[in-house]
KEGU-406914 format. One record per residue (C-alpha): residue number from 1; x, y, z. Coordinates in steps of 0.5 Angstrom, whole numbers, plus 2048, in hexadecimal, padded with zeros to 3 digits. Layout:
BEGIN
vexti:X:Y:Z
NUM:X:Y:Z
...
***
This chain:
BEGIN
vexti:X:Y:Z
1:9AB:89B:908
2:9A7:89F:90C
3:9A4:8A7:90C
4:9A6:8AD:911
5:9A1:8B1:90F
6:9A2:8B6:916
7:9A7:8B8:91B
8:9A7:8B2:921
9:9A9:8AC:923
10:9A9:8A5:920
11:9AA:89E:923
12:9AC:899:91E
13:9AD:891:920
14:9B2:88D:91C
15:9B3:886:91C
16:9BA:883:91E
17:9BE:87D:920
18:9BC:877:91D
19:9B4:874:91C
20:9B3:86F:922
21:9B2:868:91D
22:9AD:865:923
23:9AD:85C:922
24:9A7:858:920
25:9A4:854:925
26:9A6:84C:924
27:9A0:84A:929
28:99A:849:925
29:998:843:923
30:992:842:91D
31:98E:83C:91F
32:988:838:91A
33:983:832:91C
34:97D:830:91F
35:979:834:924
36:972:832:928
37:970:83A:927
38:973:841:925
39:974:844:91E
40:975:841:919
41:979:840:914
42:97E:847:915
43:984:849:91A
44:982:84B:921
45:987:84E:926
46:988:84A:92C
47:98C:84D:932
48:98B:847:937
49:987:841:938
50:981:845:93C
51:97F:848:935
52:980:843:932
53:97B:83F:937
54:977:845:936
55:978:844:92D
56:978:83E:92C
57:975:839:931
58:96E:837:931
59:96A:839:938
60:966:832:93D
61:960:835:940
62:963:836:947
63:968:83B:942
64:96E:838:942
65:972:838:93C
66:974:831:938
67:979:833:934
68:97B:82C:931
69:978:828:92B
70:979:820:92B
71:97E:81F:926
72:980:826:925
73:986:829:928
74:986:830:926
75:984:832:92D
76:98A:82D:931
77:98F:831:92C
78:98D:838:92E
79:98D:836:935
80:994:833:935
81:997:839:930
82:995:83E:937
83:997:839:93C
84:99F:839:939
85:99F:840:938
86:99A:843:932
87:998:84B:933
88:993:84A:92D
89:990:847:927
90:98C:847:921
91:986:842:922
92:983:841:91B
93:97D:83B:91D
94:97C:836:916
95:974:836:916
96:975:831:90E
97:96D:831:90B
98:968:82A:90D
99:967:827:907
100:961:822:904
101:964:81B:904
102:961:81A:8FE
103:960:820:8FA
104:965:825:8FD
105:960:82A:8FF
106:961:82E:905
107:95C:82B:90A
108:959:830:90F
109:95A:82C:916
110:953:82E:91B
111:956:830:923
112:950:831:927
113:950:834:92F
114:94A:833:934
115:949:838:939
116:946:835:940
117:941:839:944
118:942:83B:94A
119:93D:837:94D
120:940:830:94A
121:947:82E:947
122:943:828:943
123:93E:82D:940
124:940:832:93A
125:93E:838:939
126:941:839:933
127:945:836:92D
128:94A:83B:92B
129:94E:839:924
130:955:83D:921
131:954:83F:91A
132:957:83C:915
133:95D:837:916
134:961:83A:91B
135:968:838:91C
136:969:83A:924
137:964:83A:929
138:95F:83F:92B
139:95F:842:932
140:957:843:934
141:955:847:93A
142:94F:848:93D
143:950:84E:942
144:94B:852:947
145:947:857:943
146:94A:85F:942
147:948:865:945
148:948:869:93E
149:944:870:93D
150:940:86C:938
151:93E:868:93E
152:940:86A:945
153:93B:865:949
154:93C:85E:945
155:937:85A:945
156:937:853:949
157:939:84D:944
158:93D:852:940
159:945:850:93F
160:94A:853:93B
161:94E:84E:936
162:955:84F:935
163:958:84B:92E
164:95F:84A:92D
165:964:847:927
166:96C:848:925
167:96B:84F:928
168:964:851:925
169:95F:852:92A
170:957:854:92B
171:954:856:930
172:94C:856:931
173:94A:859:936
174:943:858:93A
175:93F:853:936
176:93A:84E:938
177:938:847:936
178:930:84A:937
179:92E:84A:930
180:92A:851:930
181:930:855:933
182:932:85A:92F
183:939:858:92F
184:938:850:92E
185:93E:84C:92E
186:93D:847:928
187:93A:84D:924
188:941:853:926
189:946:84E:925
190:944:84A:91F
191:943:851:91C
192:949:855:91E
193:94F:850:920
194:953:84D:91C
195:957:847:920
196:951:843:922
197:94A:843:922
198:944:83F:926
199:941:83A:923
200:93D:836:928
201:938:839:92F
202:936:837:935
203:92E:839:934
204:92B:835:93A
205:92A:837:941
206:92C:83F:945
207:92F:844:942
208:934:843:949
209:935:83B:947
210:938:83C:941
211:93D:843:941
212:943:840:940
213:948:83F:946
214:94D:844:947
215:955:842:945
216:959:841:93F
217:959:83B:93A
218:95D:838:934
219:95B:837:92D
220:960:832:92B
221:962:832:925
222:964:82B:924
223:96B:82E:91F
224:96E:827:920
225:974:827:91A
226:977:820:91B
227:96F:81D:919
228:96F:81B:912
229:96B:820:910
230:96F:825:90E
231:972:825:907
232:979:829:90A
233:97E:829:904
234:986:82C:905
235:983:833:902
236:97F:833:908
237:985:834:90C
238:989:838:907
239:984:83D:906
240:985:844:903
241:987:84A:904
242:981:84E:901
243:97D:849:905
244:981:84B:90C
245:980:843:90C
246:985:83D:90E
247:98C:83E:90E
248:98D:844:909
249:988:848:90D
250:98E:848:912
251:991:84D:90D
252:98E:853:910
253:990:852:916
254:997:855:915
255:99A:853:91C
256:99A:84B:91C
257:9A0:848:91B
258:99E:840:91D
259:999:83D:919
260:996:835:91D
261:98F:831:919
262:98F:82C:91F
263:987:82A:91C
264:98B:829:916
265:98D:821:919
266:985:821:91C
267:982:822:916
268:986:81C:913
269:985:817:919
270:97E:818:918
271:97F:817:910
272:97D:81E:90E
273:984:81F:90A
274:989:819:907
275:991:819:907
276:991:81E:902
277:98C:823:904
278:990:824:90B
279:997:825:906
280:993:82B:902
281:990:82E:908
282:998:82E:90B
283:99B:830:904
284:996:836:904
285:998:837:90B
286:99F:838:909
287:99D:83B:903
288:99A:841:907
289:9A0:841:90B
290:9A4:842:906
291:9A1:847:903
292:99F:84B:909
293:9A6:84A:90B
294:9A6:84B:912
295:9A4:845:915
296:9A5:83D:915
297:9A1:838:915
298:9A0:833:91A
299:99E:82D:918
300:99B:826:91B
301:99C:820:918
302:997:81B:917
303:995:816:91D
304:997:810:922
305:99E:811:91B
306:9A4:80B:91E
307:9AA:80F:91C
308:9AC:80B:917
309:9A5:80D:914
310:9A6:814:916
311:9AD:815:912
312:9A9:812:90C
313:9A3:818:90D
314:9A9:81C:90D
315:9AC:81A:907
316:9A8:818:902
317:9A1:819:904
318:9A2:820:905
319:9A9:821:903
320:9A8:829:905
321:9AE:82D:904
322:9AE:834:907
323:9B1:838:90D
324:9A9:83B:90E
325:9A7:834:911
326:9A9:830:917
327:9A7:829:919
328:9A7:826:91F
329:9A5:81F:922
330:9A2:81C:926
331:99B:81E:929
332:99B:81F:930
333:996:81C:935
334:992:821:939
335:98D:820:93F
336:986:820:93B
337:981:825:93D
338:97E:81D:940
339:984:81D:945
340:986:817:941
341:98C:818:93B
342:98C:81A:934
343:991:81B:92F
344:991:821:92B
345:995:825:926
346:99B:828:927
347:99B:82E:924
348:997:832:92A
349:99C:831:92E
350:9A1:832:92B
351:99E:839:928
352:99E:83B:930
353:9A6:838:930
354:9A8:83D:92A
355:9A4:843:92E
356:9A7:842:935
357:9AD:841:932
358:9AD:848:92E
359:9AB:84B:935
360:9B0:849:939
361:9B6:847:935
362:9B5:84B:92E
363:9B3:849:927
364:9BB:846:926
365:9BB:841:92B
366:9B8:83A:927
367:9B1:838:92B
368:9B4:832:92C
369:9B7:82E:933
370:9B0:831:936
371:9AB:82E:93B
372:9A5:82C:939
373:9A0:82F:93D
374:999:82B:93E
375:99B:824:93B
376:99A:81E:93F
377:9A0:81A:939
378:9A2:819:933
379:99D:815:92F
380:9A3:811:92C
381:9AA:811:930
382:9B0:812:92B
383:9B6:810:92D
384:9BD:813:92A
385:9BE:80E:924
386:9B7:80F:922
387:9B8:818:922
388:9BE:816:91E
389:9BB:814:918
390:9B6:819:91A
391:9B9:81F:91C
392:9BE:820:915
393:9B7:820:911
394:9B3:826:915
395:9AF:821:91A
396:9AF:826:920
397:9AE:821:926
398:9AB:821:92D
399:9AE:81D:931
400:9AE:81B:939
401:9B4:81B:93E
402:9B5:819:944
403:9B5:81E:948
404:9B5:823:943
405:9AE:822:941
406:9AA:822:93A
407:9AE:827:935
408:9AD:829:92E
409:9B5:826:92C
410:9B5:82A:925
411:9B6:830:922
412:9B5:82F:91A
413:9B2:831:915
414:9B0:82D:90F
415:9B5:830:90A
416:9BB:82C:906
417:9BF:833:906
418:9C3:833:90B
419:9C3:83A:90D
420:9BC:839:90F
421:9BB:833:912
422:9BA:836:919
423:9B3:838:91B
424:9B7:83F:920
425:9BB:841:919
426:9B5:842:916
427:9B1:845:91B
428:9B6:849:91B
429:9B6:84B:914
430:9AF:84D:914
431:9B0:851:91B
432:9B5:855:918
433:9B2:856:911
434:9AC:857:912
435:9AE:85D:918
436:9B2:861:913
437:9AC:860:90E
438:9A7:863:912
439:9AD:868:916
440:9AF:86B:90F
441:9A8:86D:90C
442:9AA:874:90D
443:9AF:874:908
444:9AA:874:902
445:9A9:879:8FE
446:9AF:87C:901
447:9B5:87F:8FC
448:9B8:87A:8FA
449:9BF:87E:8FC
450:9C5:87B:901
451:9C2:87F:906
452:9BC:879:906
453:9C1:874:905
454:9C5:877:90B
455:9BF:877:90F
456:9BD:86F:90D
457:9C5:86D:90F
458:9C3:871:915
459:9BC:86E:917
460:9BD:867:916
461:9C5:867:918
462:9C2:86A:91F
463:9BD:864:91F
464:9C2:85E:91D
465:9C6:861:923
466:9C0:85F:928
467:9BF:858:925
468:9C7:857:925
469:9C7:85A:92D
470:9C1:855:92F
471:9C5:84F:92C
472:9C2:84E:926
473:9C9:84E:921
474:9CE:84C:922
475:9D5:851:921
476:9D9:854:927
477:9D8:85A:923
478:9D2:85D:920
479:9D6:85E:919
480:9D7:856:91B
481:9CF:855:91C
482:9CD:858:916
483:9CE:85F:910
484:9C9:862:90C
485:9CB:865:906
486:9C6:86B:902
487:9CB:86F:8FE
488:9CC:872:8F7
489:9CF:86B:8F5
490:9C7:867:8F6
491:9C3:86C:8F3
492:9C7:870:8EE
493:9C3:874:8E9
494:9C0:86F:8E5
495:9BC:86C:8EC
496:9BA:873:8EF
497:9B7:874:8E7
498:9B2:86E:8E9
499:9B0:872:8EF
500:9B5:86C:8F4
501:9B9:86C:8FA
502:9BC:866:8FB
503:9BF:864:903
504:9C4:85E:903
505:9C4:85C:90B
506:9C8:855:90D
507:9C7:852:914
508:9CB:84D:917
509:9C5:848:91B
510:9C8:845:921
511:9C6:83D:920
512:9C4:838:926
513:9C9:833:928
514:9C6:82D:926
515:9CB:829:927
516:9CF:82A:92D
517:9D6:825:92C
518:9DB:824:934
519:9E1:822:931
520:9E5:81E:937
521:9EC:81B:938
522:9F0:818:93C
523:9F4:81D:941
524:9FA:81A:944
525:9FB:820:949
526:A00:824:94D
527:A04:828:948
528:A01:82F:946
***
């Protein structure tokens, strides 16, 4: 209670109503695979494909991006993911380590630039090395010196050095290729930088002839993870959360509620990982799912699968059996960055499909019977009798129509319980509990008293309402939609000693209408 301690008057605000419980964002999708340059190894946030050119795509020498790695499809499902509707995701670029063929010592691969002179292309000035074995590419740029209070009349010949790797940079500035100059290029950046050094000189000629050409220029890694070099392993994906490596690193990123590993199916086209590697990698993407609880799994399946082979992937070969994960099938073909047609996992684009479909229709509605944005066909097309038999066993299947387009034509999970078998139902679950986790924080430490259960039946039955209204639980009344319980009966005085408040909410998810039946019969007319 306060104190007043002298005559005047006091202002005091108090709380009232119920506590606006706010929804979790459902859009935001956790990518892992293989990138030409960018951090490595740990999420980064990406909110449209122009930062993700800017992260993660290597730079030509004319300064355009190339964000697109031979055999790699990393880059292809995150510009589809934006181009069905994705807001944002989390990028997590998987740099495994090089090996040894022979001992499995990590072998350091030597990348060298020459810088041509300004007097001729042909001629280098000097050879500029990155330090160590980076696994982007390093941006050099030879710049016109600065004007500095140090300096204020450069000399002639002198330039400034700008270096640049995964957000690092290093500027040298007024240095020159003559070796007398106090500030001599090879001498400064050997001493002081730790991206690259200079290993080589051009000694012959005048100083005029052999200052290095102004413009910018690339260090290219030579990162290529589909080489046979790599000893990439299923824990290289699955990585840790104290690393904030792989798929467990994506646990700090609270927001994401869709998981995709589309480099997963490249590492096994080019022999990196076998059958029961890529069956570890999406059990643990599962598994983290399932413990994180607020998002789903969307799973590839393996390449160029017949549906026969496909039905036994799924239940034999796999055999998963969670409401955390969702398969869908087949690969899609899209316009390669050749201009001639690739096919690609289906998972970015249907990460995009889960967004767009929030955002226009609610969490609620199954992300099913939608347009594929950016596929050219499906990789295989799947008649009626062949989704027949995949369909009851959680193969989710994207299929072409005749005037409709490509759509995806499902909307199950991988669960046998039949109260979870659709994907909306549990993205709606993970919806609603994860909002009223995070909406109730302010009741710990509260008196544990039927002032805070009132309180609880009042926030969150404020909150269910909003969800009934937009469609998302099926009842024409509230009462009918959903109840929540918080009384002295759930926490008689045994349960309050252990310091617990215990709150029984049941809601009523609305669930798709899968099967549309048309009964028809003959009518005679006339009559009534």
């Amino acid at each position: 209670m306060p104190e007043y301690l002298s005559p005047g008057v006091y202002v005091e605000e108090t709380s009232s109503g119920p506590r606006p419980i706010e929804g979790i964002s459902t859009t935001t999708a956790a990518f892992l695979g293989f990138a030409p340059s960018g951090p490595a190894n740990t999420p980064v946030f990406i909110a449209n494909w122009t930062q993700y050119l800017e992260t993660f795509a290597s730079r030509d020498v004319d300064g355009s991006y190339n964000p697109h790695m031979p055999g790699t499809y990393l880059s292809h499902s995150v510009y589809a993911y934006f181009n069905n509707g994705g807001t944002r995701c989390y990028v997590t670029r998987l740099v495994p380590p090089p090996k040894d063929a022979k001992d499995g010592k990590t072998v350091e691969m030597p990348k060298t630039l020459q810088l041509p002179t300004r007097a001729s292309k042909a001629v280098p000035s000097m050879t500029v090395g990155a330090k160590g074995a980076p696994n982007s590419d390093v941006s050099v740029e030879v710049q016109p010196p600065t004007v500095t209070e140090q300096d204020p009349q450069p000399q002639d010949g002198t330039f400034t050095l700008r270096v640049r790797v995964d957000g690092q940079e290093e500027t040298f500035e007024n240095v020159s290729i003559a070796k007398k100059h106090p500030r001599n290029v090879v001498e400064v950046v050997n001493q002081q930088s730790q991206i690259i050094e200079i290993t080589e000189q051009a000694t012959a000629g005048a100083l005029a002839e052999r200052v290095p050409e102004f413009g910018a220029f690339v260090i290219h890694s030579g990162f290529t993870p589909t080489s046979g070099t790599l000893a990439l392993q299923s824990n290289h994906f699955v990585g840790s959360v104290h690393d904030r490596s792989g798929i467990e690193g994506m646990e700090i990123a609270e927001d994401v509620s869709m998981i995709c590993a589309p480099d997963l199916m490249s590492a096994y086209q080019n022999g990196l990982i076998d059958h029961d590697g890529v069956k570890s990698v999406q059990r643990a993407m599962i598994d983290h799912c399932e413990r994180n609880r607020n998002r789903i799994a969307i799973l590839d399946p393996l390449p160029d699968l017949t549906p026969q082979q496909v039905k036994r992937w799924r239940e034999h070969d796999t055999n998963f059996d969670s409401s955390y994960g969702a398969l869908y099938y087949p690969w899609v073909k899209i316009n390669g960055p050749e201009g001639k047609p690739i096919l690609v996992p289906p998972s970015g684009h249907v990460a995009g499909i889960y967004a767009r479909n929030d955002t226009e229709r609610g969490v609620h509605k199954a992300p099913a019977n939608e347009i594929v944005r950016g596929a050219l066909d499906p990789a295989m097309q799947i008649t009626k009798s062949e989704q027949d038999i995949l369909n009851p066993i959680g193969v989710n299947c994207i299929r072409s129509f005749t005037g409709m387009g490509i759509r995806v034509w499902g909307a199950r999970t991988l669960a046998s319980d039949a109260r979870w078998r659709y994907v909306s139902v549990r993205r709606l679950y993970n919806y609603v509990e994860k909002s009223v986790e995070r909406g109730t924080q302010w009741a710990v430490f509260e008196p544990n008293d039927e002032e805070l259960w009132a309180k609880l039946r009042r926030d969150i039955s404020a909150f269910l309402t909003v969800v009934w209204r937009g469609g998302a639980l099926f009842g024409k009344t509230a009462s009918d939609a959903f109840y929540v319980k918080c009384d002295a009966e759930l926490n008689p005085p045994e349960v309050r000693d252990l310091g617990m408040v215990y709150v029984e909410i049941g809601i009523a998810p609305v669930k798709p209408a899968e099967f549309v039946i048309l009964r028809f019969g003959q009518y005679a007319g006339g009559g009534q």
